[in-house]
C-alpha positions in Angstrom: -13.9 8.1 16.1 -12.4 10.1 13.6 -8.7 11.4 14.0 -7.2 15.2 12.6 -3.6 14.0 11.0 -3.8 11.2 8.0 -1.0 9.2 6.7 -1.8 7.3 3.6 0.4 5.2 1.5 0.2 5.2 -2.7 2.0 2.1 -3.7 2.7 1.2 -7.5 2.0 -2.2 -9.1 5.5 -4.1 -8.8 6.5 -4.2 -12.6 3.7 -2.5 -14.3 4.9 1.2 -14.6 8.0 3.1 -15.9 9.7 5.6 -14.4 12.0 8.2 -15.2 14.1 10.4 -12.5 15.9 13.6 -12.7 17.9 16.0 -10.5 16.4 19.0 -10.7 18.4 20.9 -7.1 19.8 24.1 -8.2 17.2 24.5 -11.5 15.6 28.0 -11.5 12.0 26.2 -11.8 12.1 25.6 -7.9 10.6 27.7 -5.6 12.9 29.8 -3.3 12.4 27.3 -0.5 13.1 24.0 -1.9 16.0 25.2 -4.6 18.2 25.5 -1.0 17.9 21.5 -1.1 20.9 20.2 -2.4 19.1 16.9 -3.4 15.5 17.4 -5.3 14.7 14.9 -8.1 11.4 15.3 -10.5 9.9 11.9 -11.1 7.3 10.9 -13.4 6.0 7.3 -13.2 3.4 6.2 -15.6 1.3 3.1 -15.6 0.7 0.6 -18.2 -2.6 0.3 -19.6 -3.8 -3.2 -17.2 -2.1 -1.4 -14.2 -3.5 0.5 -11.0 -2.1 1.8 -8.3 -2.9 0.7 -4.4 -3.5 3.1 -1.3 -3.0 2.0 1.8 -4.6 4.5 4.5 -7.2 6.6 2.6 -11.2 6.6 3.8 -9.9 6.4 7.5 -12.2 9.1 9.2 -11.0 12.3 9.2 -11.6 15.8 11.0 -9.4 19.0 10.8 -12.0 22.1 10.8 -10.2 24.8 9.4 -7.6 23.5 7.9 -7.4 23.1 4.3 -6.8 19.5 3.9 -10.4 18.8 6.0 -12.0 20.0 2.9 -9.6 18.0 0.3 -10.2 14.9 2.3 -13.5 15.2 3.0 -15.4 17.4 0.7 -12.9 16.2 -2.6 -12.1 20.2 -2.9 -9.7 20.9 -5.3 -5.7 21.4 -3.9 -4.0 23.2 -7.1 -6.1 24.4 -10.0 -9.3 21.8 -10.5 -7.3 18.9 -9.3 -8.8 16.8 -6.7 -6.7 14.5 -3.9 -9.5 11.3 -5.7 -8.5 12.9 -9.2 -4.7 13.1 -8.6 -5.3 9.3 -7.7 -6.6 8.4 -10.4 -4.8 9.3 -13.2 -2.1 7.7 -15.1 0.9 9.6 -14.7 2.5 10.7 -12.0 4.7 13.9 -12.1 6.2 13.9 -8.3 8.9 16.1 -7.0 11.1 14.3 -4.3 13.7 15.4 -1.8 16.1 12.8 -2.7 18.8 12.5 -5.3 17.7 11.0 -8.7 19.9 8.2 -8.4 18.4 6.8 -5.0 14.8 7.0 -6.6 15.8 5.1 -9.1 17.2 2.3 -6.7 13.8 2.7 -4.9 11.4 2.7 -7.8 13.3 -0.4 -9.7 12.3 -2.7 -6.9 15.9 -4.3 -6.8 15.4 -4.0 -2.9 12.5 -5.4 -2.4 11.1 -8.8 -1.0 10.0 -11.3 -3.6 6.1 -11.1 -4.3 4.4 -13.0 -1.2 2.3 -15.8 -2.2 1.5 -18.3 0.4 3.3 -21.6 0.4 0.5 -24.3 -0.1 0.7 -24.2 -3.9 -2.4 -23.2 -6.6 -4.1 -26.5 -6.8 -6.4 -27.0 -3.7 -8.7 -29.9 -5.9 -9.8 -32.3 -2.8 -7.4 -35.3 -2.5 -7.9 -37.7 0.4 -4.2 -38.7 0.1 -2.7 -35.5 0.2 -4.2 -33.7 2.7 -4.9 -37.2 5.3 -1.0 -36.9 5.0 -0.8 -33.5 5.7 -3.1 -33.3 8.9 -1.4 -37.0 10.1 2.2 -35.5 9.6 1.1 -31.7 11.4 -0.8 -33.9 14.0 -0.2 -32.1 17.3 -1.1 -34.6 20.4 -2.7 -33.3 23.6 -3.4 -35.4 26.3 -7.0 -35.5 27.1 -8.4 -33.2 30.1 -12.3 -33.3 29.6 -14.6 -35.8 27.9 -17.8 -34.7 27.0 -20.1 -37.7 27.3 -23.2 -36.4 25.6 -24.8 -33.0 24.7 -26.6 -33.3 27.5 -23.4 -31.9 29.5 -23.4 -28.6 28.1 -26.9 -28.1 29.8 -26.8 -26.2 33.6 -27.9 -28.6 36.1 
């Protein structure tokens, strides 16, 4: 089944890129319809060498005949110039222009806001101890009361 909108996410490695944000509403370099915006910031976010960036969304099957974006999705045609949606993803600087005042990309792209890291809570050392984990299925021990017995094997066979 393949669908004709797409809606993919590019997320940045928490604390392995810098960033720097400007306002850029009102500059002449803007074309006539986005220099209306009051607020337009330029953004450029670059990764550090160990880095890469995750995207959330992309490879879902996709089919929009006659649209342009069929053919950047699908066929890796370029959008502007030689560059490619997969080449754009690739690379290690990102030059991105945002409808949103400097200041709150900032806010957004230091991660101040964000949840902590999730990790799960059972620790990093899963080495087999009896001990440990006897107590932990003793204490998380859920009684049932019993319904069915199964005698033998021989009760799983249609009689």
């Amino acid at each position: 089944m393949t669908i004709d909108h797409l809606f993919f996410q590019v997320k940045f490695p928490r604390g392995k890129f810098t960033y720097k944000a400007v306002d850029v509403a009102g500059s002449g370099d803007l074309s006539p319809g986005l220099a209306k915006s009051k607020k337009m910031s330029r953004v450029q976010v670059d990764l550090q060498p160990d880095a890469e960036i995750t995207v959330c969304g992309f490879g879902i099957p996709f089919a929009n005949p006659g649209h342009p974006v069929d053919a950047w999705i699908n066929d890796n045609a370029p959008i502007v110039g030689d560059l490619s949606l997969a080449s754009f993803l690739v690379q290690r600087t990102f030059d991105l222009l945002c409808q949103e005042y400097a200041s709150v990309m900032v806010k957004m792209l230091e991660g101040s806001t964000l949840p902590p890291p999730f990790s799960y809570p059972y620790g990093s050392d899963h080495t087999w101890n009896l001990e440990k984990y006897g107590n932990l299925i003793r204490d998380n021990m859920v009684r049932f009361a019993i319904r069915f017995i199964i005698s033998s094997s021989i009760s799983f066979v249609p009689g």
